[in-house]
N, C-alpha and C positions, 0 to 999 in steps of 0.2 A: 636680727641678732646683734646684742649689742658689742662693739669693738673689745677688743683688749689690749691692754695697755699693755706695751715690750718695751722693751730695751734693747739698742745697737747702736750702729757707727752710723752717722752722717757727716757725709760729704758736698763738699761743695768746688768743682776744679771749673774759676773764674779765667777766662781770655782776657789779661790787663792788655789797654790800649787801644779794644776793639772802636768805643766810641769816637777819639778824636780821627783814627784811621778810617772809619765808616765816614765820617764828615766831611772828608779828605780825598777821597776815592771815589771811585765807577763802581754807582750801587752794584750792578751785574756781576761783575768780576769779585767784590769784597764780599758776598754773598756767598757764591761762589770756594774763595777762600774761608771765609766762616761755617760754611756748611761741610768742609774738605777735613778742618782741625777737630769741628765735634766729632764726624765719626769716630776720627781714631781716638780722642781721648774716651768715645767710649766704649770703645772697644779692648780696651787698655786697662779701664776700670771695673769690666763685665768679664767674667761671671764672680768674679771676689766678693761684687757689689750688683746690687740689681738699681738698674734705670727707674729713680721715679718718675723726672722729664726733665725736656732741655728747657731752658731758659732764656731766651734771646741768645746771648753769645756765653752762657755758663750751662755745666752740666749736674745735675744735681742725685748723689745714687746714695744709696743706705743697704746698712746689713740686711741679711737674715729676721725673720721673724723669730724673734728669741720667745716669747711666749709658747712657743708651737714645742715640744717634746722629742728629738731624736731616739726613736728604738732603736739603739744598736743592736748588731746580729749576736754578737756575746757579749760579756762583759769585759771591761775595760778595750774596747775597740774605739779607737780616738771619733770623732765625729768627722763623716765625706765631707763635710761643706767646712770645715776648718772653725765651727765658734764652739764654745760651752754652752754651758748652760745661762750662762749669767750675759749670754752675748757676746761675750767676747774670745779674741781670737787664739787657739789654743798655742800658737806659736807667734808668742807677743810680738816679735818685726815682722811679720807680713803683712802689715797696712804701711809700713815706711816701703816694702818693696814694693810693693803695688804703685804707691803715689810717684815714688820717684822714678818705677821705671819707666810709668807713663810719661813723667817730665822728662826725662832722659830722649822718649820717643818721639816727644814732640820740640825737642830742640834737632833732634836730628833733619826730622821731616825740615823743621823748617830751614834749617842752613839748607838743605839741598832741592827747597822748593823754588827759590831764584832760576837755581839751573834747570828744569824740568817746562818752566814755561819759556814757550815763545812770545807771546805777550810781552809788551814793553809797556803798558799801561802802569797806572801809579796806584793802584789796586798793587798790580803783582810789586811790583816795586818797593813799598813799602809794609809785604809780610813779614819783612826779618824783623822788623820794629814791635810786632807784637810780643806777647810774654803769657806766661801761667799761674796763676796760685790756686793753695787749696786751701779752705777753711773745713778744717776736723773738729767734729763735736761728739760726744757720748751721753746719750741721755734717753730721757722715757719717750714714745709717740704711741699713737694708736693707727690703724690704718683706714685712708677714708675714700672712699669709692666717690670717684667725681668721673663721671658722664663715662662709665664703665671702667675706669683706669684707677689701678690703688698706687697712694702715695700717702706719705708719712704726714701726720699734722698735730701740733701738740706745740708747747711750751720752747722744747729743746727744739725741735725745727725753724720755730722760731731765732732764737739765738744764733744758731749757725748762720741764717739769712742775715740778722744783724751786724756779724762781726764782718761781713763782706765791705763794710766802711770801719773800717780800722786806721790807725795811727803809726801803723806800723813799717808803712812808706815811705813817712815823716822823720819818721825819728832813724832809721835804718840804710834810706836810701835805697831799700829792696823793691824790687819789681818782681820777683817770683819768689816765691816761700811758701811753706807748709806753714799754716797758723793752728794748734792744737789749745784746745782748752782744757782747763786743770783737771775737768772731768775725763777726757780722754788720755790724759798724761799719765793720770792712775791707771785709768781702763787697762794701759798697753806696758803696764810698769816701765816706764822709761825715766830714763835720770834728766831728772828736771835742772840741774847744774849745768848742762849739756847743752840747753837752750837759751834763745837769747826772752827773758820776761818782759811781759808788761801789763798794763790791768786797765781792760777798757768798759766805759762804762753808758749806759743806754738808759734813757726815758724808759719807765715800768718793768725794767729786768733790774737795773744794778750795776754791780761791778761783777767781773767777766776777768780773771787771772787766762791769762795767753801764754804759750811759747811755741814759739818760732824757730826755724833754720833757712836759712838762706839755699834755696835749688841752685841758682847762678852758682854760687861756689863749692854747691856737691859736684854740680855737671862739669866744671872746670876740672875739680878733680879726678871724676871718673874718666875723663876723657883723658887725662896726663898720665894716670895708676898705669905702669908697667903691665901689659898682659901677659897670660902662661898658659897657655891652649895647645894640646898635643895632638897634632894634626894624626891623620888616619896612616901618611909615609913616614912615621917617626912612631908609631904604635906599633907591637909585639901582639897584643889582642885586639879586635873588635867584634863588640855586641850591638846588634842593633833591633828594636821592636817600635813598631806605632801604637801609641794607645788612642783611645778614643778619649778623651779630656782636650780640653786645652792646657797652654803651658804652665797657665797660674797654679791650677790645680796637682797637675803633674811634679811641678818642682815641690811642692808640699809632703809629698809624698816619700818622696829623693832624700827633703831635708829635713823634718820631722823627724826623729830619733825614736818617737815613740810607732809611727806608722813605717817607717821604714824595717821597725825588728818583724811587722806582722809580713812584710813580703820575703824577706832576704830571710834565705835557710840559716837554720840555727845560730841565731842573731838573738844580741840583748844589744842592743845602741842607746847610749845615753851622752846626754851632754856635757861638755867637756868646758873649757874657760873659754872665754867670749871677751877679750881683750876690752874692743868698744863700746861692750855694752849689747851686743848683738850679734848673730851670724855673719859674717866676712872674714877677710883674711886676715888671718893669726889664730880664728878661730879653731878649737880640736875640737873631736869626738871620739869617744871609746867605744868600743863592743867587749862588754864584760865576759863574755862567754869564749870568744879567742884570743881574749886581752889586744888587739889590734887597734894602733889609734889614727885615728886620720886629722891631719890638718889642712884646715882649708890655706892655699896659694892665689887661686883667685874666685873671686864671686861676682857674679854677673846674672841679677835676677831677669827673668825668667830666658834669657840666654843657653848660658852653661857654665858650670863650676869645675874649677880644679884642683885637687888635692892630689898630696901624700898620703898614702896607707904603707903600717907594716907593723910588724914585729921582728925586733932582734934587727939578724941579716937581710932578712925578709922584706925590702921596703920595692913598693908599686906607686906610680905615678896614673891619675884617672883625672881626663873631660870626661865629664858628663853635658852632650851637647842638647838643647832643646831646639827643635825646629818645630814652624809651626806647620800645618798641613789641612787642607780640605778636612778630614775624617777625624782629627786630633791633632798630637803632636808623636813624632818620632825623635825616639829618644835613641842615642849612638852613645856608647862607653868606648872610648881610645882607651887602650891599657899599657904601660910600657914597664917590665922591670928593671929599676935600676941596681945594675950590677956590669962589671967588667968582663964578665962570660962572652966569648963569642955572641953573633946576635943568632943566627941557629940554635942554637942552644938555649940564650936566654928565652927564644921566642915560644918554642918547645916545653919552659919549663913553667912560664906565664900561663902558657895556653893550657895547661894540666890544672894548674895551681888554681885558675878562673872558671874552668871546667866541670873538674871535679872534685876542687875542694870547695871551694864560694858557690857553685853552681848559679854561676849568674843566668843562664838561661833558663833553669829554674826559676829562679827568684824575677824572672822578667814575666814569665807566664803564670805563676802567684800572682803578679801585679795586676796585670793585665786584667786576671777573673775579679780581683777584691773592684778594681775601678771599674769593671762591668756592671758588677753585684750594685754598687753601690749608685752606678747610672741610672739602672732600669728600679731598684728600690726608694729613690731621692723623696719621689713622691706618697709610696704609701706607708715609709717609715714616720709622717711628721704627722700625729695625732695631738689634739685639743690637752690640755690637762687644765 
C-alpha cells in the first residue's frame, strides 16, 4: 500500500552540551545520566506526540496522523486526541504547554539531581551544565516503516533535522529555546511580534524564517510568578475523581471551552480575552447560559490551575489540581466561597451551590464516561479517507 502524505507537528527536544560533557566524563555514569533525562523528556512529550525514536542524546516525536479521519460520536464533538482536521491542534497553546512544561520538568529534575547522587564523579558533577532545546516544524511527511518501526520521512523532516545547527546561539547567547518555523508560527496562530526572528538558510532547502523564545527566561519567570493554590484546610468544598488519561489529556478537557460545556451540566463555555495572547493568568472565560465568568489567577500546565468564578455577589475561588497516578490522573477541585459569612455557613451554602446547582459530581462522572468512550474508541474511530 502506498504511504500517504499527512500533515503535523515535528519535533525535535535536543540535550545542548551533551557532547563536550560526554568527552569530559565517566562514559558509565554520563550514559547513565543521558539515558535518566531521555525518559523523562519522553514522557513529558507522550502521549501529545508519539515517539518516532531517540537520537543519540535528542528526542524526536511528531503529531497524529492527520490523513487518517476522526468519526466523531455526534456532531460537532471536539476531537479526544486534541488536532483537526488540517493537523493542527484545536486549542492553539497546547504545543507551548507541552514543550515548556517538559523544560520546566527538566530543569527541575536537573537542579535537584546533584543532590540525589551520592557519587562524586565528574559525570554527576557536571549534569547541571547541561541544557534543552526544541526545534518545532509544521509540514507534510509520509510514514515509513523501517525494520518494523513507523517514523516520519519527507522534505519537512528534513528541515527540522537541519535547523538543529542554527545561529541562533550566536547571535542570542541562548542555550535553551523553542525554535518554531514560520510554518509552525501560522499552524498555532501565534504572534510573530512576540518572538525573537531570524532566517536560516541551508544547502538544497533555502531560506527557513525562525522564531524563537528563550526557556532560561520563561523558567526564571515561572519560578519567581507569585503562586495561588487553595489548599484542601482553606477549602469549603472538595471534589475529587481519577480518570484514566494522563494529565496532558485531562487538562485539555478542564481547559477547552468547547469540551468542557460537553461534560459540565448545562454549560455553554466560551472563550474570554487572552491578555498574552494565550491561556494564563489574566485570562477570562464565560458560560453564556449562567452568564458566570471565571478568571484565571494562576496556571500551571499540566500541574493545576486556579481561578475566580462568579456572578454578581456570587464569587468562588477553584484549584483544580492534577496528579499523576499509576491508572491516570486524579483530579481534586478545592472550592472556597468568598464572602464574610461565618465559615459554617459559607461552607453549607458552597457545598449546596456545587452540589446541586453545578452538580460538579455530575459533571465529574459525565467526564469520566466521555474519556472512557473515547479510550476504548481511539482506535476504531480513525478510518482511511
Amino acid at each position: 500500500m502506498t504511504p500517504t502524505t499527512q500533515k503535523g507537528f515535528l519535533v525535535i527536544a535536543d540535550i545542548t552540551g551533551f557532547t563536550p560533557f560526554l568527552a569530559a566524563t565517566e562514559l558509565e555514569h554520563s550514559q547513565e545520566i543521558l539515558q535518566h533525562m531521555l525518559k523523562g523528556i519522553i514522557s513529558l512529550l507522550t502521549p501529545t506526540f508519539k515517539l518516532a525514536e531517540v537520537e543519540g542524546d535528542a528526542v524526536f516525536v511528531y503529531s497524529e496522523n492527520r490523513m487518517i479521519r476522526e468519526v466523531p460520536a455526534e456532531r460537532g464533538t471536539p476531537s479526544p486526541l486534541g488536532l483537526d482536521s488540517n493537523g493542527k491542534f484545536e486549542r492553539k497553546e497546547r504545543i507551548l504547554e507541552v514543550i515548556e512544561s517538559a523544560y520546566y520538568a527538566f530543569r527541575d529534575r536537573k537542579t535537584t539531581y546533584n543532590r540525589i547522587r551520592s557519587c562524586g564523579c565528574k559525570a554527576c558533577q557536571m549534569a547541571s551544565s547541561l541544557d534543552l532545546k526544541f526545534i518545532v516544524h509544521f509540514g507534510e511527511f509520509i510514514m515509513n516503516n523501517v525494520g518494523g518501526k513507523n517514523k516520519p520521512l519527507g522534505p519537512s523532516v528534513n528541515i527540522a533535522h537541519r535547523l538543529l545547527k542554527n545561529h541562533l546561539a550566536e547571535s542570542t547567547g541562548w542555550n535553551a529555546y523553542i525554535l518554531f518555523t514560520r510554518d509552525c508560527i501560522d499552524a498555532i496562530s501565534l504572534d510573530r511580534e512576540k518572538f525573537h526572528h531570524e532566517t536560516e538558510s541551508y544547502e538544497h532547502i533555502g531560506h527557513i524564517e525562525t522564531f524563537s523564545i528563550n526557556l532560561d527566561q520563561r523558567y526564571q519567570d515561572f519560578v519567581k510568578e507569585r503562586k495561588v493554590f487553595l489548599s484542601a484546610g482553606d477549602a469549603d468544598y472538595i471534589v475529587q475523581r481519577d480518570f484514566p488519561v494522563p494529565p496532558s489529556i485531562l487538562w485539555e478537557w478542564a481547559n477547552d471551552p468547547k469540551k468542557r460545556t460537553q461534560w459540565s451540566p448545562n454549560s455553554d463555555w466560551h472563550i474570554g480575552l487572552r491578555p498574552s495572547g494565550r491561556t494564563g493568568k489574566g485570562s477570562t472565560n464565560h458560560c453564556v447560559s449562567s452568564k458566570v465568568v471565571e478568571k484565571i489567577l494562576d496556571y500551571r500546565p499540566f500541574n493545576y490551575y486556579t481561578s475566580s468564578m462568579g456572578r454578581g455577589i456570587m464569587d468562588f475561588m477553584l484549584t483544580a489540581n492534577f496528579e499523576e497516578i499509576p491508572v491516570g490522573t486524579r483530579l481534586t477541585w478545592h472550592v472556597r466561597m468568598n464572602s464574610m459569612l461565618p465559615r459554617p455557613v459559607r461552607r453549607l451554602i458552597c457545598q449546596l451551590i456545587l452540589s446541586k446547582g453545578v452538580k460538579v459530581q455530575k459533571g465529574f462522572e459525565m467526564l469520566f464516561k466521555l474519556l472512557a468512550k473515547n479510550e476504548a474508541e481511539a482506535v476504531p474511530q480513525l478510518t482511511e479517507v
